[in-house]
N, C-alpha and C positions, 0 to 999 in steps of 0.2 A: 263327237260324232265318229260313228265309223263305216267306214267305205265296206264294199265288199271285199276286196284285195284283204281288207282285216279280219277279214270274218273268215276266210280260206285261211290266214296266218295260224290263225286263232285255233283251227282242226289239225291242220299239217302241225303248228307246233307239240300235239300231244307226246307226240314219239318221245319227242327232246323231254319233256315236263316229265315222262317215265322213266326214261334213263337216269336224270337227275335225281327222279325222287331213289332208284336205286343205289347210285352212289350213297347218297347220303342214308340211307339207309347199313349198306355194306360198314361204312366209316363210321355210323354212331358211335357204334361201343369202344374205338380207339380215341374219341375226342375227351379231354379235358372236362372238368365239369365248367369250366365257364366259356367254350365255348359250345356246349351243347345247349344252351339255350337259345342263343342265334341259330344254331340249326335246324332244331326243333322247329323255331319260328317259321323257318324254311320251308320244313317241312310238312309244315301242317297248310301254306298257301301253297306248295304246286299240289298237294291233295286236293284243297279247294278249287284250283283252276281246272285240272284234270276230272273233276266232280262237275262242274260248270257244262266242260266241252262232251262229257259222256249225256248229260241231261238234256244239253238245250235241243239237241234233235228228235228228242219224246214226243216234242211238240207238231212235231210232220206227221202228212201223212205216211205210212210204208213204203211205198214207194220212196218218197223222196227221202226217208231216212236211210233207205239200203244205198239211193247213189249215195249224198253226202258221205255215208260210213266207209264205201269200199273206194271213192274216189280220192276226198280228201281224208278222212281218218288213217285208212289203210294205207293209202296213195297207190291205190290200184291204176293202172293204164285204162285208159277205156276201152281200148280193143278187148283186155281181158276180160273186162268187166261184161261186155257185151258175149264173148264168150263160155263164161259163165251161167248167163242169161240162157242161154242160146242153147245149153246144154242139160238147162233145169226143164224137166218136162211142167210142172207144177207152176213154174212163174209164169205173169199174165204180163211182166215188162213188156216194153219195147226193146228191141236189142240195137239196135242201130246208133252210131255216136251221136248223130243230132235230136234223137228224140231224149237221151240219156243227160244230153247237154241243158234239153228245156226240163226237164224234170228240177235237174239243179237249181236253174234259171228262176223256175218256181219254187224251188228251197228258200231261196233269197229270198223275194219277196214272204213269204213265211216267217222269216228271222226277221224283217224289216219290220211287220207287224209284231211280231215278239219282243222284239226289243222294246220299240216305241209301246205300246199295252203296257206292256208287263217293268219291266227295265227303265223305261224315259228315257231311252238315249236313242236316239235322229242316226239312221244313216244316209249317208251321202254316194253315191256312185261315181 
């Protein structure tokens, strides 16, 4: 099962799962041939996890994938975020923190549906 608190980990971690797959990328060609197979091995699941977190939010509406993306992906502040909003003549958002908060709010519930459909795995709040 997982909570939402893991579902936020799960976005915020992409930054880390990038830099990783950088390093190990920088340091292939200096490894060993036996240990470049444990790397590789590495390498090819934070591409898959990173592949995971880039996709699961396809399944939102616009809206709720721009907060997801700029909130937790990017780890935008919301004032910025709202900023941003505020400054795009073209967007039809709400710009205010608490409407940007229920947008997320109903992200969640999206993933909860997604998960369970699609996935089988229950989250728990």
């Amino acid at each position: 099962m997982m909570t939402e608190q893991q579902i936020c980990e799960l976005f915020i971690s992409r930054r880390c799962l990038e830099a990783e797959l950088a390093i190990i990328n920088v340091c292939f060609k200096e490894l060993v041939l036996a240990d470049k197979a444990e790397y590789l091995s590495k390498y090819c699941l934070l591409e898959r996890k990173i592949a995971v977190i880039d996709n699961l939010h396809k399944f939102l509406p616009d809206d709720e994938q721009f907060v997801i993306q700029k909130h937790l992906v990017e780890g935008i502040l919301w004032s910025d975020i709202s900023e941003m909003i505020y400054s795009d003549e073209n967007s039809k958002l709400p710009y205010d923190k608490r409407s940007l908060q229920r947008i997320k709010a109903k992200a969640f519930i999206g993933y909860t549906n997604l998960f369970i459909a699609v996935l089988g795995i229950t989250l728990i709040s």
